[in-house]
C-alpha positions as CSV (number, residue, x, y, z in Angstrom):
1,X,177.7,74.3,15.7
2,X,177.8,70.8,16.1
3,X,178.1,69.0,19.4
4,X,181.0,66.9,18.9
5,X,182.6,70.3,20.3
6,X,181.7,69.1,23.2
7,X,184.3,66.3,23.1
8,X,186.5,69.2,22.5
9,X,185.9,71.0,25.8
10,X,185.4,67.9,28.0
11,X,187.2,68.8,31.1
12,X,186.6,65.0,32.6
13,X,186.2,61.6,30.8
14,X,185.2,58.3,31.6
15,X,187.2,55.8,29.0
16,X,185.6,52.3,29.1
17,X,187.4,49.3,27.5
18,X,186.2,46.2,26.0
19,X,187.5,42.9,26.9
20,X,187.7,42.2,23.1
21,X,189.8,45.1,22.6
22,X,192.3,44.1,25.3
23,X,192.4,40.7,25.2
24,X,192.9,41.0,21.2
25,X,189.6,39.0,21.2
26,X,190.2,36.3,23.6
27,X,194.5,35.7,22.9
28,X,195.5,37.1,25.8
29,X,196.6,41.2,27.0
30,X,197.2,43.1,23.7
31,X,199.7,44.9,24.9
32,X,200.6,47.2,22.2
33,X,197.3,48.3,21.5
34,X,197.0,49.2,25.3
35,X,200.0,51.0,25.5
36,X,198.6,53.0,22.1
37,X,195.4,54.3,23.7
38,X,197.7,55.4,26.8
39,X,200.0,57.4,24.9
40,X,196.6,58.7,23.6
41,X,194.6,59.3,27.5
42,X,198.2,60.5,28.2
43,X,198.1,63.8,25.8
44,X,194.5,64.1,27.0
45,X,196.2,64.7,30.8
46,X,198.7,66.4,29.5
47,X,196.3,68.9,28.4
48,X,194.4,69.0,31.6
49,X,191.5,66.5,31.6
50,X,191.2,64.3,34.1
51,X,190.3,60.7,32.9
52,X,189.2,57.3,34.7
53,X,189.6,54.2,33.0
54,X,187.0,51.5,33.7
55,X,188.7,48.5,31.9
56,X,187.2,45.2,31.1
57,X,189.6,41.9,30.8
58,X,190.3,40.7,33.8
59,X,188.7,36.8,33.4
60,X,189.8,36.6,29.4
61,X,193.5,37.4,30.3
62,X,193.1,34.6,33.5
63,X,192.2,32.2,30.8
64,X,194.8,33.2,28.9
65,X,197.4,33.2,31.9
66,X,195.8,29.7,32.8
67,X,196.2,28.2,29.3
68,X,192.2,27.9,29.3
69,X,190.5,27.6,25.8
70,X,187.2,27.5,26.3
71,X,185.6,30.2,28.7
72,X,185.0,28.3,31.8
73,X,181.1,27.5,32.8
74,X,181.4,27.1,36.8
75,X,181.3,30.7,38.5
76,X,184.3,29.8,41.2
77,X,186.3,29.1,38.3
78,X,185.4,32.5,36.3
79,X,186.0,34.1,39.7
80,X,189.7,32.2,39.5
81,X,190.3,33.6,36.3
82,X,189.4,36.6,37.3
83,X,192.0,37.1,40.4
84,X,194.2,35.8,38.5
85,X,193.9,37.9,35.4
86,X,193.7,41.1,37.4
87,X,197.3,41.2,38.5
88,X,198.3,40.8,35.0
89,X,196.2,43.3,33.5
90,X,196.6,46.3,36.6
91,X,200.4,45.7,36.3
92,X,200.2,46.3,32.5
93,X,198.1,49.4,32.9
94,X,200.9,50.4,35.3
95,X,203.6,50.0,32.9
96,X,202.5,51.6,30.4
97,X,201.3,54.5,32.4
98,X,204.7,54.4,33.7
99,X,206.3,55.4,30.5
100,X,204.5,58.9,30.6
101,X,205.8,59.2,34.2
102,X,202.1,58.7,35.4
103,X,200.6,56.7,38.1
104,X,197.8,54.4,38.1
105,X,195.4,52.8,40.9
106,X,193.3,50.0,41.4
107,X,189.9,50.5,42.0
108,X,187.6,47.6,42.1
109,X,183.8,48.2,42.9
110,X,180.7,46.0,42.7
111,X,177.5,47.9,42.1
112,X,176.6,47.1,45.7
113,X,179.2,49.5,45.9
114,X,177.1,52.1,44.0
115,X,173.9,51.7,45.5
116,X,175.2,52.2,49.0
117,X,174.9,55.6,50.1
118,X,178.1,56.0,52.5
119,X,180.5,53.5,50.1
120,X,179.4,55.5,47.1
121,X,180.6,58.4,48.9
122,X,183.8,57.1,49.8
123,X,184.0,55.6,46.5
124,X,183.9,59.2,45.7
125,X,186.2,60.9,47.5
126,X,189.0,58.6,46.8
127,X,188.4,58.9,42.9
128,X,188.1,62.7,43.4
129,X,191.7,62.7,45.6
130,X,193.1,60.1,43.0
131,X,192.4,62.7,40.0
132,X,193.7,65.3,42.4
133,X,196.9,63.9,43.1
134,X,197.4,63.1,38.8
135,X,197.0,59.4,39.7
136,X,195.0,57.6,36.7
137,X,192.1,55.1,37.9
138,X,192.2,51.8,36.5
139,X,188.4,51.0,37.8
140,X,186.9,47.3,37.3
141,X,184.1,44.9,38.0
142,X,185.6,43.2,41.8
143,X,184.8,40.0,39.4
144,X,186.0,37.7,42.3
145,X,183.2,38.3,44.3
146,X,180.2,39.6,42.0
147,X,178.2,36.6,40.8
148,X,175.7,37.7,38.2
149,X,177.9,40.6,36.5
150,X,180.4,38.1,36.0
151,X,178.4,36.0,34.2
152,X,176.6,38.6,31.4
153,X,179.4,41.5,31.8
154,X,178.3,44.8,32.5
155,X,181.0,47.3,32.7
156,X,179.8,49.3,30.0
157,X,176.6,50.2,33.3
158,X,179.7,50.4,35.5
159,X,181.4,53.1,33.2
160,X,178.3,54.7,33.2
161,X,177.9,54.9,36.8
162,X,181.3,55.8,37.0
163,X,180.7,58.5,35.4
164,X,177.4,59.5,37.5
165,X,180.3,59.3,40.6
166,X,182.8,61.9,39.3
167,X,180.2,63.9,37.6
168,X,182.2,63.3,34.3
169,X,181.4,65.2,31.2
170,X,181.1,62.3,28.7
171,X,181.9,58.7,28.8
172,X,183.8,57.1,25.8
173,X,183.0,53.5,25.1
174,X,185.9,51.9,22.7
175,X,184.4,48.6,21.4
176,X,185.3,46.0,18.5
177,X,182.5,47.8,16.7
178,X,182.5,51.5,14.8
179,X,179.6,52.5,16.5
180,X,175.3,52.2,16.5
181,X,174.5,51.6,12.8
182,X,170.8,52.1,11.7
183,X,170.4,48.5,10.0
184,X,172.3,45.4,11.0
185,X,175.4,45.9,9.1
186,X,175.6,41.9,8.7
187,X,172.6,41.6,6.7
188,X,172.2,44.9,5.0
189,X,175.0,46.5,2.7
190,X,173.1,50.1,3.0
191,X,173.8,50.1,6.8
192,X,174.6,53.4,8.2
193,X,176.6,54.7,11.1
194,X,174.5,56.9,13.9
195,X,176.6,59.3,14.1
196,X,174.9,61.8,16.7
197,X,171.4,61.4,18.4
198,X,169.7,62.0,21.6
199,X,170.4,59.0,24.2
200,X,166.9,59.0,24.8
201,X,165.4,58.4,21.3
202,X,163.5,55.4,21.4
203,X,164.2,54.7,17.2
204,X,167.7,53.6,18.9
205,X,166.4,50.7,20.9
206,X,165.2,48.8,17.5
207,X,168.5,49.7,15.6
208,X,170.6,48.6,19.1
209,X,168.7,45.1,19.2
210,X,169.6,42.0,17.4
211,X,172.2,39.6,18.5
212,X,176.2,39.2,18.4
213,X,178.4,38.1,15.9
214,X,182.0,39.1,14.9
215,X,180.5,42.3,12.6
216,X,177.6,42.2,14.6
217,X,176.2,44.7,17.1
218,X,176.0,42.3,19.9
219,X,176.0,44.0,23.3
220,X,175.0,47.4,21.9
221,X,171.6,47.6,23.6
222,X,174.1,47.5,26.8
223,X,175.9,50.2,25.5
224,X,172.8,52.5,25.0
225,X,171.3,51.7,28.1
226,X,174.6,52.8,29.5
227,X,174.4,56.4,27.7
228,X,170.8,56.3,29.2
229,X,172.5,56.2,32.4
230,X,175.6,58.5,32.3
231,X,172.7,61.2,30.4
232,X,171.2,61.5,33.9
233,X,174.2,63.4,35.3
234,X,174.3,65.2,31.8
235,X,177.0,63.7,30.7
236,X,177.2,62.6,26.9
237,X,178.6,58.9,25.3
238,X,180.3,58.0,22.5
239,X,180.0,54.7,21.1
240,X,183.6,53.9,18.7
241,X,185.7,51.6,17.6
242,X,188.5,50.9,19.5
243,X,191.2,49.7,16.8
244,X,190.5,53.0,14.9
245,X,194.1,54.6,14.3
246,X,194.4,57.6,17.2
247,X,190.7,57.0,17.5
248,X,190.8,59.2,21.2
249,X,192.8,62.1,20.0
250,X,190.2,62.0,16.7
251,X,187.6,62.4,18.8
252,X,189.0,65.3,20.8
253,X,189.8,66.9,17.6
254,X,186.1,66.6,17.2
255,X,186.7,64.4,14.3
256,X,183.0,62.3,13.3
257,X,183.9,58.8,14.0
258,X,181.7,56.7,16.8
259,X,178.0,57.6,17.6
260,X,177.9,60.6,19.5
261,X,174.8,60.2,22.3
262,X,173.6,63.1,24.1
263,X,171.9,64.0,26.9
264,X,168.3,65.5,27.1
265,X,169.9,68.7,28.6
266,X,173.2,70.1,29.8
267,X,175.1,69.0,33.2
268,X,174.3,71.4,35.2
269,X,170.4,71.4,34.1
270,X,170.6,67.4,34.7
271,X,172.6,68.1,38.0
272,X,169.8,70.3,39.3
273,X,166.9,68.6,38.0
274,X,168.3,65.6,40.2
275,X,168.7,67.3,43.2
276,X,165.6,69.3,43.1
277,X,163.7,66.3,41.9
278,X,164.8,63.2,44.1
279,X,166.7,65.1,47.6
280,X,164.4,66.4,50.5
281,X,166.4,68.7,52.7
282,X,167.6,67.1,56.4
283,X,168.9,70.6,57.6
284,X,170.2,74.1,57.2
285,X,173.3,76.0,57.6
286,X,173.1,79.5,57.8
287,X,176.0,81.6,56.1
288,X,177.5,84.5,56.6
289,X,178.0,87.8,54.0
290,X,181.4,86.6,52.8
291,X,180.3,83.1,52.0
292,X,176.8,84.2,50.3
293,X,179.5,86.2,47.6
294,X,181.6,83.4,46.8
295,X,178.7,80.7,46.2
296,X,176.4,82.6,44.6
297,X,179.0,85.1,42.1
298,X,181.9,83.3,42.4
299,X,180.5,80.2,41.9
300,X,182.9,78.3,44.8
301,X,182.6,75.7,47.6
302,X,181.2,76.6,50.6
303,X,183.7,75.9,53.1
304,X,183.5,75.5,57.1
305,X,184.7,79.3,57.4
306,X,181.7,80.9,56.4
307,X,178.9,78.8,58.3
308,X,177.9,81.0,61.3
309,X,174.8,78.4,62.4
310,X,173.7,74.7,61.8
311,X,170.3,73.3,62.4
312,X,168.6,70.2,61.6
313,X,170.2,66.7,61.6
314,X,171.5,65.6,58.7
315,X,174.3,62.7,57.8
316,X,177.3,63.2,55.5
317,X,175.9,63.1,52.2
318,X,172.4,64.4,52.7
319,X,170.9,67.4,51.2
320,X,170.7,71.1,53.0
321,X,169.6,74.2,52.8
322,X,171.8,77.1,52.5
323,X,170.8,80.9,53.7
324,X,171.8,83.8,54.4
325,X,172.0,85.2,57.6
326,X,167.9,86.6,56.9
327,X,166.5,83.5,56.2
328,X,166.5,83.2,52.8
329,X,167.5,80.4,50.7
330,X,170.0,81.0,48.3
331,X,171.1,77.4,47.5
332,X,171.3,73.6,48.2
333,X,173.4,71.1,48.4
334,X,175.0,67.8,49.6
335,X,177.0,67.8,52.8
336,X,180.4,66.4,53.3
337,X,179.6,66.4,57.4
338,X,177.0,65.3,59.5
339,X,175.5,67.4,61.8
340,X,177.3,67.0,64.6
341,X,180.2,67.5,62.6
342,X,179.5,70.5,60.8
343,X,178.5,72.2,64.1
344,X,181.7,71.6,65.5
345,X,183.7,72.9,62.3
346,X,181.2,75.7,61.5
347,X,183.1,79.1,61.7
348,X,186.5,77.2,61.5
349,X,189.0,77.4,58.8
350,X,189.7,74.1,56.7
351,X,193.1,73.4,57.9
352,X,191.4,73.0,61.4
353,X,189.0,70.4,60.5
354,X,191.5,67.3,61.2
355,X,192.1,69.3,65.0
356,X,188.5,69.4,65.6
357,X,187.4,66.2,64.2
358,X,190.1,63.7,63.5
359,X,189.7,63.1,59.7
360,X,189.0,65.3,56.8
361,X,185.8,63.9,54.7
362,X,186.7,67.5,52.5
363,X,188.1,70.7,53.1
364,X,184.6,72.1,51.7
365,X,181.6,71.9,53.8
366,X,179.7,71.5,50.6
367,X,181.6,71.1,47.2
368,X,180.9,73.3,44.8
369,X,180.1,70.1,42.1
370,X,177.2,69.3,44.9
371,X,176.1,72.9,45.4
372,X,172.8,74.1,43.4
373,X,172.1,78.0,43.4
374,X,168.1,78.3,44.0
């Protein structure tokens, strides 16, 4: 069977844009196009996948907005472009959005963002509620206040990221080009289209190299170091070409267009392995019989309910050991509560957690997306 199926069964997507694409190479929003690949990401909601955009465009269609020719060398000026081009290209996204009676939200993130342990969580959570509530993300670069991102653009490593965040199935990267080909298509008339390989095979990096050019494959090595990325949470990338008629409901129908890069093993194995492999545990809850049933058959959150003790100290976001109420360890996961916190909502239903503490950081002690059985 092959494993374009699994564009078929994604259940969440990551669908990165290219300023190319969207600024119809520099002339400014491309409007039409945009609102194509929405009536497109709208079907895919309609069917039930949840999908974050991370869209690129922001300092072309400032330049464009500004009357600007020639792409600006000073960085306070890219940065103007930027601020500028944002509003524009947010309230597009909203518009056409609109038209499917769908919302969309701004999210803007530096990879500071990424790398801090309590904003990445955050930055979580509010992508997590967003998908909840049906609201699309419209996720970009903060470009006015990155500096070297700005200059080299990198938000195929952001859509990649992104898609480490929301534990996303596959990330979809629609460029100017039809995918990875094994020769430079330029200079070689035999040239063939990758269409499905392990992210992690190193014959790509050679075929990836080489340098831009309207045909060219300029960027690509980006792009696969992104699917390097986004194959750590397990998730796979497709590499296509963005002006390709229907080109995202193709690849849901599992149609071969794009290079197809998968992950070294599934989701879940990658999930694990990176728990297992990079988390030390900071504490343990101990759960009762009810609670040991639904995490380990049902395969559910463990909520605040069915915590009988909590030992250890431990800050939101940390790993913990789970057992039952012998001793033994029957799985581990990441924390949405400190310990202080979880002590005082152990036992407690979820609708009691904003009584007890103030805020809700989750009505799950420990999501099930964070929870490894052991």
């Amino acid at each position: 069977m092959s494993e374009r199926t699994q564009l078929r069964q994604a259940r969440r997507l990551v669908i990165k844009i290219g300023s190319a694409l969207l600024t119809n190479d520099g002339k400014g929003l491309d409007v039409a196009s945009l609102g194509l690949w929405v009536d497109q990401i709208a079907e895919l909601i309609e069917s039930g996948v949840e999908v974050v955009i991370v869209s690129s465009g922001s300092v072309a269609e400032g330049m464009s907005r500004l009357g600007w020719t020639t792409r600006p060398q000073q960085l306070h000026e890219l940065q103007a472009a930027a601020a500028v081009g944002q509003m524009g290209l947010v309230q597009t996204w909203e518009a056409q959005f609109k038209r499917h009676g769908l919302h969309a939200a701004q999210i803007l993130l530096t990879h500071d963002d990424l790398s801090d342990r309590k904003r990445y969580l955050n930055g979580r959570s509010t992508l997590r509620a967003l998908l909840d509530f049906g609201v699309v993300p419209i996720v970009n670069e903060n470009d006015t206040v990155v500096t070297d991102e700005i200059r080299f653009g990198d938000n195929d490593t952001l859509g990649a990221l992104v898609a480490n965040l929301i534990e996303a199935d596959g990330l979809i990267i629609l460029t100017d080009q039809l995918g990875l080909f094994d020769k430079d298509p330029r200079k070689h008339a035999d040239a063939s289209l990758v269409t499905e390989r392990k992210a992690g095979d190193h014959e790509l990096d050679a075929m990836a190299g080489g340098g831009a050019g309207a045909l060219g494959r300029g960027g690509m090595l980006t792009k696969l170091r992104a699917a390097r990325l986004a194959a750590r949470s397990g998730a796979f990338t497709v590499i296509v070409g963005g002006r390709i008629e229907g080109v995202i409901t193709r690849l849901r129908q599992g149609d071969v267009i794009g290079t197809l890069l998968l992950p070294e093993q599934g989701r879940i194995a990658a999930r694990k392995q990176w728990l297992a492999s990079h988390l030390q545990t900071r504490g343990q809850l101990t759960l009762d019989d009810g609670a040991v049933k639904v995490v380990c058959l049902g395969g559910r959150s463990l909520l605040p309910v069915g915590v009988k003790g909590v030992s250890g100290q431990f800050r939101r976001g940390e790993m913990v050991s789970c057992v039952d109420q012998k001793g033994r360890e029957i799985a581990r996961g990441l924390v949405n509560y400190g310990a202080d916190e979880a002590r005082a909502i152990a036992g407690r239903s979820s609708d009691r957690i904003i009584e007890v503490l103030g805020y809700v950081s989750g009505e799950e002690m420990i999501h099930r997306d964070n929870l490894v059985i052991v």
